[in-house]
Structures are given as structure tokens and as C-alpha cells.
N, C-alpha and C positions, 0 to 999 in steps of 0.2 A: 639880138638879146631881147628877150619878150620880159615884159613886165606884170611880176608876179604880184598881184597885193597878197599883204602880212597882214592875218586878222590876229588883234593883239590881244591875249589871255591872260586874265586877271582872276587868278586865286584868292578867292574872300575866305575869311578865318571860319572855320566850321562851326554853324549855332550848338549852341551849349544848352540845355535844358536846366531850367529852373530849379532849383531844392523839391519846391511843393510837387514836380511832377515827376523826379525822381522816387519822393515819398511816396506817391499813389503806383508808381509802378511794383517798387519794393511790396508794397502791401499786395498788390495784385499775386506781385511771384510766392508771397507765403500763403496766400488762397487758393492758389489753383495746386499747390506741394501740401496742400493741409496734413498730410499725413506725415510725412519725414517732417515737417516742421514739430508732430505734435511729439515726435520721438525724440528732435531737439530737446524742443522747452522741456518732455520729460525729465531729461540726461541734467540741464538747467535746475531745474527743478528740485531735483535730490539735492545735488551738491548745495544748493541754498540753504533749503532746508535741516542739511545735518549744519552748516553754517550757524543757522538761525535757532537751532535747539542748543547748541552749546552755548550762545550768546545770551539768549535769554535764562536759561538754567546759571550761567554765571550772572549775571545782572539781579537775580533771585536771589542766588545765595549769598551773594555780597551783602544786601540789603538786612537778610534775613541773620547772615554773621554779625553783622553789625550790630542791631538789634540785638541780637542772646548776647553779645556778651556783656551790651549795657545793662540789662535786665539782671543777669547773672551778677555782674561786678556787685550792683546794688545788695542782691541777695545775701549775697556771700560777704556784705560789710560785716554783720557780727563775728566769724569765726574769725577773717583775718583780723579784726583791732582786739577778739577774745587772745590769740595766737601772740598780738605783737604785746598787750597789756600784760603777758604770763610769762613770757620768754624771750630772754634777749635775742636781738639779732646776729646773725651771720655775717664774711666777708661778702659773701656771693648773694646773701638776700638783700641787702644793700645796695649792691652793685646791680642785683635785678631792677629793682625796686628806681634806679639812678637811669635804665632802657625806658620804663613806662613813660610814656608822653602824660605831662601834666602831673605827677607820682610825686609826693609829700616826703621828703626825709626825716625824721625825727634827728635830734639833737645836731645839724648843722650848723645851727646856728651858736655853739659853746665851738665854732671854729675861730680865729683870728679874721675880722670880716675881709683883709685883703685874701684868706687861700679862701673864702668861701664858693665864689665864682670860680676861680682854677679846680677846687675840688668836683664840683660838679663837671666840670668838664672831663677830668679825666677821669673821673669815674663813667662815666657815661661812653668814653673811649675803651673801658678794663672792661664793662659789660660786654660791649660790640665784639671783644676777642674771647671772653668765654664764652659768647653766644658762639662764636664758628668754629670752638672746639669741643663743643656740646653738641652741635650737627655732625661732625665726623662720624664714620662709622666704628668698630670696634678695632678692623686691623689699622688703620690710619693713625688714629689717635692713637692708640699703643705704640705706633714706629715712632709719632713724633714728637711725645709728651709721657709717655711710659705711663703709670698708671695716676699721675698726680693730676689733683681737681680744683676746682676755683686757686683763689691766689695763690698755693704752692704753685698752681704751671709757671708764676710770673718768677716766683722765687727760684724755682730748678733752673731758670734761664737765667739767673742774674750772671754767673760766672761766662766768662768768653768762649772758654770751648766749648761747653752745653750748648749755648745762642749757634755756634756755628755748626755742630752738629746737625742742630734743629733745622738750621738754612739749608745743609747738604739734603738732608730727609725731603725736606718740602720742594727740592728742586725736582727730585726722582718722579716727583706723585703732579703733573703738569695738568691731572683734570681737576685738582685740589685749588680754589678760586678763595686766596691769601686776604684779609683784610687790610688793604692799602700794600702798600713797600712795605721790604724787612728795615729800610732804613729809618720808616717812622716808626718801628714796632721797637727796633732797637733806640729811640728816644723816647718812647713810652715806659720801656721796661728802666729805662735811668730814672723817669720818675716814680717810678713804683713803690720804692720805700717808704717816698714821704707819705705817697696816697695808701700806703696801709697802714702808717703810722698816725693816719685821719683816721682808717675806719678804725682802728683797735682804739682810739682816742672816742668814737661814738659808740664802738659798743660795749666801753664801758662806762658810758654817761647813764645808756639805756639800761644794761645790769642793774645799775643805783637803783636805775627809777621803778625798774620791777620789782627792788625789793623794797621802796616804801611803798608801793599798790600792794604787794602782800599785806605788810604790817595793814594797812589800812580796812583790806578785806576780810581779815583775820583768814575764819576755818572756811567762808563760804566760797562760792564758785567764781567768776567772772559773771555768770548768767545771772545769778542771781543777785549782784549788786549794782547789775546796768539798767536791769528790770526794777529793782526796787528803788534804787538809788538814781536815777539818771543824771539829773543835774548836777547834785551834791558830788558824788562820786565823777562828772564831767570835768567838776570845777579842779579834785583832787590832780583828776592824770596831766589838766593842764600845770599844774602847780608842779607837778614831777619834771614834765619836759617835754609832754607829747603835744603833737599839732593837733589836737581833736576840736576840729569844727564847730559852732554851736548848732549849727541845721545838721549835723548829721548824727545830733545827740538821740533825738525823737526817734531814729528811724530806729539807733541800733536799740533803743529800750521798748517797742515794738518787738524785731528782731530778737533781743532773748529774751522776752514773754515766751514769744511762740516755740523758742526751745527748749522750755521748760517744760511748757504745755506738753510737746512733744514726746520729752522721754518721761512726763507722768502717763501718758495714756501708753506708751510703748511698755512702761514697767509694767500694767497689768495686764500683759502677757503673763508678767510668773506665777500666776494666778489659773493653776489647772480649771477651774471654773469658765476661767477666758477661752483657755485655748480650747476645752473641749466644745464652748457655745460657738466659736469659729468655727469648729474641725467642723459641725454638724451643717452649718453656714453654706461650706465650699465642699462638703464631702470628703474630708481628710482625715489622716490622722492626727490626734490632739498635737502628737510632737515634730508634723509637717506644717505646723503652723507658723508662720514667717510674720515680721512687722508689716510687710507689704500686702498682705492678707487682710491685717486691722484699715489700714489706711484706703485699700480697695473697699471694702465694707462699710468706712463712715463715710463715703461720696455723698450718700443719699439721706438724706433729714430723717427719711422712717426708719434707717438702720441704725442712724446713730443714737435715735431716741430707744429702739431696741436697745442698745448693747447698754445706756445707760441705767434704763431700768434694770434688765439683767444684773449689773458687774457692780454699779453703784453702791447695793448692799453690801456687798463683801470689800470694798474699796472705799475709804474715807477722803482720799485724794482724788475723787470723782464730782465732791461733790459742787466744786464750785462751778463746772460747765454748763452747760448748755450743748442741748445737742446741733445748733445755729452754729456755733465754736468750732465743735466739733467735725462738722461739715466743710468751715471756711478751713480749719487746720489742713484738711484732707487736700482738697481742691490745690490750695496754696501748692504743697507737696508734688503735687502730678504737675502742676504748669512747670516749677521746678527742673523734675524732672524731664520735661517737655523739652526745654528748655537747652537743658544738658545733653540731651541727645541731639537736638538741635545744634549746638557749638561741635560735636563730635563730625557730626554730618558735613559743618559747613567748614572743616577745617583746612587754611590756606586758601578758600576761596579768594579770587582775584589775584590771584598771581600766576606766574606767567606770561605768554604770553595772548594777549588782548584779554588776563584774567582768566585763562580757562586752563590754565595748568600745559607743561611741555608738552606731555602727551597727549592728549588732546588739542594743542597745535600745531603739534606734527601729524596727527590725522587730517586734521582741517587742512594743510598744505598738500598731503597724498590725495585729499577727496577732492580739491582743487584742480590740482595736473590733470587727473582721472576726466575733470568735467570736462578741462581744456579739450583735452584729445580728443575727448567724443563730441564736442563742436565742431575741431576743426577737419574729423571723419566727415562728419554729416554734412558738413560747406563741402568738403571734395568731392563727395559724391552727387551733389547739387549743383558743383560743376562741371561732372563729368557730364549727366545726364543731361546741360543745357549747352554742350557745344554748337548744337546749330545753332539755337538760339541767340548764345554771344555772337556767332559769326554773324549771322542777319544783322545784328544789331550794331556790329561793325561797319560792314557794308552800310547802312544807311547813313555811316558817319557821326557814330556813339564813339567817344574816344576813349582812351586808355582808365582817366581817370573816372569817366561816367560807369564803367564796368567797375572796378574798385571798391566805388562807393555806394553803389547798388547790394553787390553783397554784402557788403559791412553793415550797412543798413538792414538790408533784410536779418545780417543777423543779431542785431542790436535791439529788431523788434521783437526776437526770438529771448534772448536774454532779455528784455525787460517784462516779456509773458512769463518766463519761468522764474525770474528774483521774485512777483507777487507772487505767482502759489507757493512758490518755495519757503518766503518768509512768512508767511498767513501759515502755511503747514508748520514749517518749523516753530515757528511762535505758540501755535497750540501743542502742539508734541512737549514741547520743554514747557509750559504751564501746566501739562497736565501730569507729567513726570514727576514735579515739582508738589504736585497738589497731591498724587499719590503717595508721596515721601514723608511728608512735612502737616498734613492734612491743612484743614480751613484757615490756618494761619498765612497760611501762603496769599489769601486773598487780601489780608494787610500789609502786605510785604512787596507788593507788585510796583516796581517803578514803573511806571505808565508813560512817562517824558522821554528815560532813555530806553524802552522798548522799541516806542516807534521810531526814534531815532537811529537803534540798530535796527533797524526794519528797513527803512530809509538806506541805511550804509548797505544791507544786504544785496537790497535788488540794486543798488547803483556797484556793489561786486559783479553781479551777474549779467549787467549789462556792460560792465567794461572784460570782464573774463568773456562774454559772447564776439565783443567787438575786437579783442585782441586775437582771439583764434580764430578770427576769419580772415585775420592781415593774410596769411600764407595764401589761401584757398584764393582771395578775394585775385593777389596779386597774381597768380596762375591765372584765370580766369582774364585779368586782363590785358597780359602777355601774347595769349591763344590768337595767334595768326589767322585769317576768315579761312583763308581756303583750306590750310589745314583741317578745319574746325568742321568745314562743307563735306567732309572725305569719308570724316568719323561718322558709322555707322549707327 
């Protein structure tokens, strides 16, 4: 029996490479592929970018909605407290009036103070359901409320069969998104008596009190005793009932000056003198001449002092202006209007979803997938073409998880190349979209904080959307058996 010696074999754990030299390899593999890498980042790229236009265009309009309507609301103080000092209120303007955040009721307070707090609540709940039966569209509403409007819908429903009808109708229509349960609607509609028998209790406190602001105004206008009268006539409305502010007394007797001002220079339109020195003005016919014509025309100090001279002789109610007046009347009117096309434009901005409306986030979700796939094209075909490669890299004893994370990386560095062009692109695209819409105003309007902030969320989309559509490719890739891999041509 010969004696053989055992030489004894000991398998040491295979060296594992460092992150940092991973990193320098990963980079190495996007340099020497510059070119399918730059048809990646392209692909990256876009998708960010339509990303990043929508985001910053909502972040814009938000800003900018915002803005008009505070501007607007202020504007618009004289006609609404000219409207609520002249005419009593409504069930449903009350009840609008009870949705506004932070919104003033008149005569509330002539309630018992324990329903005062319950009032406003449930008024505040009767809004929220004419507000979703005012969104309905025309065949809806018609099946499930027939032709009745503010508080008769509550009334048609008081009886049981109606309410259950009403529940059959709205079970049929499943895309129709109900305000809460029928169970709270039918506890709301129990209290609905009392809550109309508050507003009918308010608006006949507010009737009274319009008819002692008539006596008190006699023949003349609301304009013209808020403008002449401010304080005095302040002190009257609060003596009626109404909550009028003291700080918001100056603004509205500003306010109806200038609409007074307004319809004196608009009435010398019926002064064939006027319209034919306009017609000559813009090249029209004297009886194509429009208020908007005058108003375009006093923009400018030399126009205005023109028309003065002109019109002033034949007009005695010309003569207290100034053509300075006349100028800031004008200007006032356009930013206005500015203004109102603004609120039109920016209408429902920020809703949706991430604020940019459904359809447009069901785009952003299509352009998404669209990206993925053409990531995780371009990783397969990256590793189709470096089969020898992996397999060397096997063979030398690169393990499963070193291939893995190589391409993920490389494609990581790929999506974080294309989130910045994409968002630097996309961020001027939608500033300048915004700037052609809305003009120079937009450059006050720019949130700069949450810009880069979505700028920041964009490219950290495109480098997790790069990094997730290379899991497949990456894991294929480090699957690939060597010798298989040596065979591929």
C-alpha cells in the first residue's frame, strides 16, 4: 500500500471590489458607449422634460391664480357690497357666501347665539352639496334632482320616496363621486328646515335693511353716496345690520369715484362729436366706435389731453379731470382686465394630480412607461453587445452581484445626465410658455424655492426611473453563464 500525500485545498472567499472602483469602471463603460449612452440620456431627457414643463407651468399658475384672485376680490369690493347694500340676499348666495373661507355673513348674528355656531355649520355642509350638484352635468342632474335649484333640491327630497328614488338614481351612475354617505345626507336633509328657516329669518333682517339704505339714499345711486358720503353713510349700513369694516370703507369710496368717473367719460360717447373724433383716431365708422376704443385711446397723457381739449367744450361733465386721471382711469381698467383673463387662464390650477390636472397626469404617467422602456431597450441591448465582456469579467471572478450593480450604476449615471438637461429644458420650456401667455407679469409670479425644488424631485425621478429599468437588463446580464457568453458571436 504506497503512501500517497493529500495536498489540502482551501477555497478563500472571492475579492470583492470597492464601490469607488466599481464607480470608475461604470464610468469608463459610459465612455467608451458614448453614443447609445447619449441616445439613453436623450430618451431620459424628454421624459423629464415634458415632466418638468408641466410642473413648473403648474407651480406658475398656482402662484399667478393666487394672485388674480386676491387682486380681483379687492377690485371687485365695490359692486359686490354696491349688489349686497341694494338687494336682499338669496338661499344659495348665503349659502355660497357660508363655502368662502374666511367670508362675513350679514345679520347672523339676530340668530339665538346657541344656533349661531350650528348655523354656520350646516350651512357650510348645504353649500358642499349644491356645490356637487352644480358640477353635474345636464343629463345627471336632470335624472337625479329633475329640474329643481338651490334649496328646493333639499325640499324635493324631504319626503321618503323622493330620497329613495334619489338613492336608486345615484346608485345606477357609479362614476358620480357622492358627497360623503347617503346616511349623513339623509341626517342633513332632517336638518334642513330649521337651516332654511335661519336663512328665510336672515333674509328678511337684510330686506329691512335695504329698505332703510334706500330711504336713507333717497333718488341717488349706491356709487354716489359711497363716493360722497363714505364715512357718514359707513356708519348708516352699520346701524342697518351690515358688517362693513372700517378699513374697507376708504377703498370702496375710492372704488365708486372711479365708477363714476368711468361711466362720465363712457357717456360722452353719445356725443356724435366723440365718436366721430375716435372714428378718425382708429379709422372707423363713428357708430363702430366701442367704450373699449375710448379706454384704448386715454392710455397715453397726449391722447388724453387731446380728447380733452376736443370733447371738453361740448361736455360740462369733463371738466373736473385732468388728463393724469384720465390716463390712471385707463391703465387701472387694462391691468383689470389683465387680470380677468388671467383668473380665466388660470382656472383650477393645482388640482389634480401633483396640480397639473388628470389629463395631464395621465400623460406624465404614458410619457413615464414610454421612458422606462426605452431605458430598459437601451440596458439590453448594452447587454447583448457586452456578452464577452461579462463573461471575461466572470472568469476573472466578478460575481453575480458585481455585474448587477455595474449596470445599474452605469445606468443611474445615465438618468442623472438626462433629469439635469431634462429639467434645465423643461424649466425653460414651461417659463417661457408661461411668459408668452401671461406676459412680464410672470417674472413676479416665479416661485424660485419650489422651482428648484421640483427640479431637484425631477432629476431624482429620472435617476430612480433609469435605475429601476435596468433591474431587468442588469439581472440578465448577471445570470449570463461565461461559457455561454464566450460562444455568442
Amino acid at each position: 500500500m504506497s503512501n500517497v500525500a493529500h495536498k489540502e485545498i482551501k477555497l478563500a472567499n472571492q475579492p470583492q471590489l470597492g464601490l469607488g472602483r466599481i464607480f470608475r469602471i461604470a464610468v469608463d463603460g459610459v465612455r467608451y458607449r458614448l453614443f447609445r449612452a447619449a441616445v439613453t440620456v436623450s430618451v431620459i431627457a424628454v421624459a423629464i422634460a415634458f415632466l418638468m414643463n408641466i410642473l413648473s407651468e403648474s407651480l406658475i399658475k398656482r402662484r399667478l391664480a393666487a394672485g388674480a384672485r386676491q387682486e380681483l376680490s379687492e377690485l371687485r369690493d365695490i359692486h359686490l357690497w354696491a349688489a349686497r347694500l341694494t338687494h336682499p340676499s338669496s338661499q344659495e348666495a348665503i349659502l355660497a357666501d357660508a363655502l368662502q373661507e374666511g367670508a362675513t355673513i350679514d345679520f347672523v348674528s339676530m340668530l339665538d347665539p346657541a344656533d349661531q355656531a350650528r348655523f354656520s355649520e350646516r350651512a357650510h355642509i348645504a353649500a358642499t352639496y349644491l356645490a356637487f350638484f352644480d358640477g353635474l352635468d345636464y343629463d345627471r342632474r336632470r335624472a337625479l334632482i329633475h329640474t329643481s335649484r338651490g334649496g328646493a333640491i333639499f325640499d324635493a327630497l324631504q319626503d321618503a320616496e323622493g330620497l329613495d328614488a334619489f338613492a336608486a338614481r345615484l346608485a345606477e351612475m357609479p362614476a358620480v363621486r357622492f358627497e360623503g354617505t347617503l346616511d349623513v345626507f339623509r341626517a342633513f336633509l332632517d336638518e334642513w328646515p330649521a337651516l332654511a328657516a335661519q336663512l328665510n329669518q336672515i333674509i328678511a333682517a337684510h330686506t329691512a335693511a335695504v329698505a332703510t339704505l334706500d330711504v336713507a339714499r333717497a333718488d341717488r345711486t349706491i356709487f354716489t353716496v359711497l363716493a360722497q358720503e363714505g364715512d357718514a353713510f359707513a356708519a348708516t349700513v352699520r346701524a342697518a345690520g351690515f358688517q362693513l369694516k372700517p378699513a374697507l370703507v376708504s377703498r370702496l369710496r375710492e372704488q365708486a369715484q372711479a365708477v363714476l368717473e368711468k361711466q362720465i367719460l363712457e357717456g360722452t360717447l353719445s356725443l356724435l362729436e366723440s365718436r366721430q373724433f375716435l372714428a378718425q383716431q382708429f379709422d372707423l365708422l363713428p357708430a363702430d366706435v366701442s367704450p373699449n376704443d375710448l379706454w384704448h385711446f386715454l392710455e397715453k397723457e397726449r391722447h388724453a389731453t387731446l380728447y380733452l381739449e376736443s370733447i371738453m367744450p361740448l361736455s360740462a361733465t369733463l371738466k373736473p379731470f385732468a388728463a393724469s386721471r384720465l390716463v390712471e382711469l385707463a391703465t387701472a381698467r387694462r391691468e383689470a382686465l389683465a387680470l380677468e383673463r388671467m383668473e380665466r387662464l388660470t382656472a383650477g390650477a393645482g388640482g389634480g394630480f401633483l396640480g397639473m390636472g388628470e389629463r395631464m397626469g395621465w400623460l406624465l404617467i404614458v410619457s413615464m412607461l414610454v421612458c422606462a422602456i426605452g431605458i430598459s431597450n437601451a440596458m439590453l441591448m448594452t447587454v447583448t453587445e457586452r456578452f464577452r465582456e461579462i463573461a471575461t469579467m466572470k472568469c476573472l471572478g466578478a460575481l453575480d452581484g458585481f455585474i448587477m450593480l455595474l449596470f445599474v450604476m452605469e445606468s443611474c449615471f445615465l438618468g442623472l445626465a438626462g433629469g439635469i438637461v431634462g429639467a434645465l429644458l423643461g424649466d425653460l420650456i414651461g417659463f417661457g410658455r408661461m411668459a408668452a401667455v401671461f406676459g412680464v407679469s410672470v417674472f413676479s409670479a416665479v416661485p424660485v424655492s419650489e422651482l428648484l425644488s421640483a427640479m431637484g424631485s425631477a432629476i431624482g425621478v429620472g435617476v430612480i426611473l433609469a435605475a429601476l429599468a435596468a433591474v431587468y437588463p442588469s439581472l440578465k446580464a448577471a445570470r449570463l453563464a461565461p461559457m455561454e457568453a464566450m460562444r455568442v458571436e
